[in-house]
TIVO-2410 file (N, C-alpha, C; in nm, 3 decimals):
# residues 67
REC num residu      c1      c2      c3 atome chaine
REC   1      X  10.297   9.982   8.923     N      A
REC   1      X  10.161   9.992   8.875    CA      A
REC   1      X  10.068  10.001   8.995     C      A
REC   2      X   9.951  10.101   8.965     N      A
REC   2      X   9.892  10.076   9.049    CA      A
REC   2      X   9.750  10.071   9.026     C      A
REC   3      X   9.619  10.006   9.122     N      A
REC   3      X   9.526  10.010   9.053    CA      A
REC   3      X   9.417  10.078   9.094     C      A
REC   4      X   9.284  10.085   8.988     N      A
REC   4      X   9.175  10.176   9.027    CA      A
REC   4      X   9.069  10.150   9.053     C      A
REC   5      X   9.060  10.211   9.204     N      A
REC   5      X   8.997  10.168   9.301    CA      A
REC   5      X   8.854  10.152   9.252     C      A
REC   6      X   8.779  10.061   9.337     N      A
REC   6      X   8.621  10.000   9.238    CA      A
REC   6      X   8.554   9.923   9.402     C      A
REC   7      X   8.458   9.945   9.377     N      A
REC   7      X   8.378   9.899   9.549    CA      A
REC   7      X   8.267   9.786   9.420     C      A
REC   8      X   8.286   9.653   9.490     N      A
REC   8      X   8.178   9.537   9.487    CA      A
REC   8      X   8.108   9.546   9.603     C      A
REC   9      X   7.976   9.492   9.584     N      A
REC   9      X   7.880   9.498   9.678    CA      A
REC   9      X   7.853   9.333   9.716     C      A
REC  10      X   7.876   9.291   9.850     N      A
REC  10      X   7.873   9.134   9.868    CA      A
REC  10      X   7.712   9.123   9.881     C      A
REC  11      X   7.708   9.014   9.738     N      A
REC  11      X   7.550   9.002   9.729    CA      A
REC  11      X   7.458   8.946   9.894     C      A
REC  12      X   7.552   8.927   9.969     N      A
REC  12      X   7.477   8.817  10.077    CA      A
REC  12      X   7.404   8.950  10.195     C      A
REC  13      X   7.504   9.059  10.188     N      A
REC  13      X   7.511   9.132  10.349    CA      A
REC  13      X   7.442   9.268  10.251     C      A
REC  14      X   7.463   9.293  10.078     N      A
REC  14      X   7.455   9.438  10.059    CA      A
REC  14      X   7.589   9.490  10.141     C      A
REC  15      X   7.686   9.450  10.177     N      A
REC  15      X   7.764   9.555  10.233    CA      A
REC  15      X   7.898   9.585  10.132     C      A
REC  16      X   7.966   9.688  10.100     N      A
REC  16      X   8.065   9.679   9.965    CA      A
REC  16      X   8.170   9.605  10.044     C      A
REC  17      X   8.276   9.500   9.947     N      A
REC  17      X   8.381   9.454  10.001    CA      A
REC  17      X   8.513   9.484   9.987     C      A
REC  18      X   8.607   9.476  10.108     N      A
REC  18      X   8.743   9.535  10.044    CA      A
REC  18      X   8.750   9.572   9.919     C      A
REC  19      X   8.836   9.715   9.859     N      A
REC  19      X   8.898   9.737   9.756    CA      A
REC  19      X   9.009   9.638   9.711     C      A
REC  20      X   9.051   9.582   9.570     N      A
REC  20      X   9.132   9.538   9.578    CA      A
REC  20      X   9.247   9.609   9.521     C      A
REC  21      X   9.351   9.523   9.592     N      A
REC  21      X   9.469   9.644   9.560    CA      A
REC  21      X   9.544   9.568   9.530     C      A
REC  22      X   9.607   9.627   9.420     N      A
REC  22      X   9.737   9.547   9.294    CA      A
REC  22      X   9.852   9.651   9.305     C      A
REC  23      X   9.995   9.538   9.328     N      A
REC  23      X  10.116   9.618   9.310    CA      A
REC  23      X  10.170   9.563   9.262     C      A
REC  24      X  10.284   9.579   9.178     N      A
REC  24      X  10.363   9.508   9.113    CA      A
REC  24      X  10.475   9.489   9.191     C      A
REC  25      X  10.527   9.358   9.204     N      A
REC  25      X  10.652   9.376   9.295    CA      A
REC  25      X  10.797   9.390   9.252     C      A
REC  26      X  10.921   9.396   9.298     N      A
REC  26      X  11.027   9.406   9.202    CA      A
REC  26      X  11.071   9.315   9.135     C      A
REC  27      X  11.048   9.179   9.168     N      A
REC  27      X  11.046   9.043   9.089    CA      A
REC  27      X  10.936   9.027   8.944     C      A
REC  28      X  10.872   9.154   8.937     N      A
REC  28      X  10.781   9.111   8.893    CA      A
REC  28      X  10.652   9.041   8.851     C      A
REC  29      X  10.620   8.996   8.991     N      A
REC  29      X  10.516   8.952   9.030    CA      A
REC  29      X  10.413   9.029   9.058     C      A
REC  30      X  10.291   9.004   9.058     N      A
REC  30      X  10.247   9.092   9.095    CA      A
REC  30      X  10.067   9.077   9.257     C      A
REC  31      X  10.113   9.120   9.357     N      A
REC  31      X  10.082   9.108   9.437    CA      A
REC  31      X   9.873   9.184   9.454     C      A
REC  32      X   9.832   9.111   9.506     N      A
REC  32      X   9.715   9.077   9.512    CA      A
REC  32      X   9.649   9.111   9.675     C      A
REC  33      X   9.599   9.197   9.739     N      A
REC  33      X   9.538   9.189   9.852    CA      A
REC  33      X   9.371   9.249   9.847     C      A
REC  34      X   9.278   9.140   9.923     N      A
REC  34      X   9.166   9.214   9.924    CA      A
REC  34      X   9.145   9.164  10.084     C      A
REC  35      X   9.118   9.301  10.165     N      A
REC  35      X   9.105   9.269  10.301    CA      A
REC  35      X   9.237   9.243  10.377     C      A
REC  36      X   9.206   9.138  10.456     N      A
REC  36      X   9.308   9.042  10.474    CA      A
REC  36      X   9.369   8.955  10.440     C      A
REC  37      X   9.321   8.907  10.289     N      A
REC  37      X   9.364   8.794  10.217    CA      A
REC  37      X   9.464   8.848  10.104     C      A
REC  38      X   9.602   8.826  10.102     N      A
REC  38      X   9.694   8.821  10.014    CA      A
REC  38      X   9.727   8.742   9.924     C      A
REC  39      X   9.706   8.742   9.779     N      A
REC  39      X   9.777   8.664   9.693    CA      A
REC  39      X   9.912   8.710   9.644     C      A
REC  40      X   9.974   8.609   9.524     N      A
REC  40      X  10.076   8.669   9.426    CA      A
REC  40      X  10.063   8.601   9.321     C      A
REC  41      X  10.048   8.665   9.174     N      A
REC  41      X  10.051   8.606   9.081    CA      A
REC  41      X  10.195   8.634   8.987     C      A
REC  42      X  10.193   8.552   8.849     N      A
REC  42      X  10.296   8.575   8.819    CA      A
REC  42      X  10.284   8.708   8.686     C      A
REC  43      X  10.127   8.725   8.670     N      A
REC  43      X  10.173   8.829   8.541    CA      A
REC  43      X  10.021   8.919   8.574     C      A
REC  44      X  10.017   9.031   8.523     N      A
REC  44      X   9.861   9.135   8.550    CA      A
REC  44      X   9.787   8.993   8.434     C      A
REC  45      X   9.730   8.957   8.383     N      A
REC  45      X   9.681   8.832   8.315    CA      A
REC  45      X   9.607   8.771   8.428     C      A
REC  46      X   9.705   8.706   8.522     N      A
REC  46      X   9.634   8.653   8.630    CA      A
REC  46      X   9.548   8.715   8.752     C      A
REC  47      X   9.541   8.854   8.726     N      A
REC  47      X   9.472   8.943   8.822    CA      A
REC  47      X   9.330   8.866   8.878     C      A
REC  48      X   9.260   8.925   8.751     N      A
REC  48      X   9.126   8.881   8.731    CA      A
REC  48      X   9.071   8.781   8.825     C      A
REC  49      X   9.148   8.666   8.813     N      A
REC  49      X   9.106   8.536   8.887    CA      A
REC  49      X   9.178   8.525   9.037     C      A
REC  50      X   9.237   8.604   9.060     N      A
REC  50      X   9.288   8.610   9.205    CA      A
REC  50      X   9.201   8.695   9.279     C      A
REC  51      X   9.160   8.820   9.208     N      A
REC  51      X   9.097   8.921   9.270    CA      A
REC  51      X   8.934   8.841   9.315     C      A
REC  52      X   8.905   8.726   9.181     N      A
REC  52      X   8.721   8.684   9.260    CA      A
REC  52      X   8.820   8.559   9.380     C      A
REC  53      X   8.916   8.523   9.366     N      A
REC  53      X   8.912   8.386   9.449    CA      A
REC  53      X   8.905   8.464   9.607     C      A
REC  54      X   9.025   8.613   9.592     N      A
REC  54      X   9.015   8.664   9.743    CA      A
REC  54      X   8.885   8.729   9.762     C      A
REC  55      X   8.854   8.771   9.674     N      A
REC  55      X   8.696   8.802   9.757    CA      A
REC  55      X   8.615   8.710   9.802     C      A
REC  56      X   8.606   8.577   9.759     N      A
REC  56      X   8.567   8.440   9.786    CA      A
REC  56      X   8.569   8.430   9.939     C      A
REC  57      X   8.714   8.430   9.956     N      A
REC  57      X   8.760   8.394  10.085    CA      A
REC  57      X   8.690   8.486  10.170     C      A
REC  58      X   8.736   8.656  10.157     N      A
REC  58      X   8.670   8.732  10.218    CA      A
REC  58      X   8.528   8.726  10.313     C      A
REC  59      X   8.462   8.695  10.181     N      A
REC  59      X   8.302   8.679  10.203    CA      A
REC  59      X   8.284   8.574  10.273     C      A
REC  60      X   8.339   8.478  10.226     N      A
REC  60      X   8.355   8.333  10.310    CA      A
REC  60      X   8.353   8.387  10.496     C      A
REC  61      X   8.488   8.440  10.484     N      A
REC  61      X   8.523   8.449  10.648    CA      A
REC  61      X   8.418   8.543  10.719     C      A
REC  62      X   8.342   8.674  10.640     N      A
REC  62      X   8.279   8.758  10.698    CA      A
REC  62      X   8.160   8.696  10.716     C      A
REC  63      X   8.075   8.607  10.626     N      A
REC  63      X   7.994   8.530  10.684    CA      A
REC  63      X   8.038   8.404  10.796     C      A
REC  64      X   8.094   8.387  10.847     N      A
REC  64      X   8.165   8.297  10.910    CA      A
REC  64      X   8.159   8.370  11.090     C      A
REC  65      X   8.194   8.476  11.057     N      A
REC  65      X   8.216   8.611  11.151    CA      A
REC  65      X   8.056   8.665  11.192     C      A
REC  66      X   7.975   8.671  11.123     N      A
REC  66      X   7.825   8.713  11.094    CA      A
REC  66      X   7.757   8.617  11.182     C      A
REC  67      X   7.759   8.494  11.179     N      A
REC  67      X   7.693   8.378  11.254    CA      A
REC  67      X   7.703   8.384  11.401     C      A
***
């Protein structure tokens, strides 16, 4: 599976943030990266909430980086 691509805009900078990108793995898991931050969940169900936690982080670190 693969997924379709979508640009968020990080409310803090206006700047768009990583795409996130979903693969399914052969275990069936299914893998989670936005940026540099990698998750894995266990079913597309859990997408949703992995995809805001890594942008979380993201934004987190790029303001972090910004200072």
């Amino acid at each position: 599976m693969t997924s379709t691509l979508f640009v968020a805009m990080n409310a803090n900078t206006g700047l768009p943030t990583p795409v996130a990108k979903i693969r399914t793995l052969p275990t069936g898991n299914v893998q989670v990266t936005v940026g540099n931050f990698r998750g894995i969940v266990s079913s597309t169900r859990s997408t949703e909430h992995k995809i805001r936690q890594l942008r979380s982080y993201w934004q987190k670190a790029q303001h972090r980086f910004d200072q």
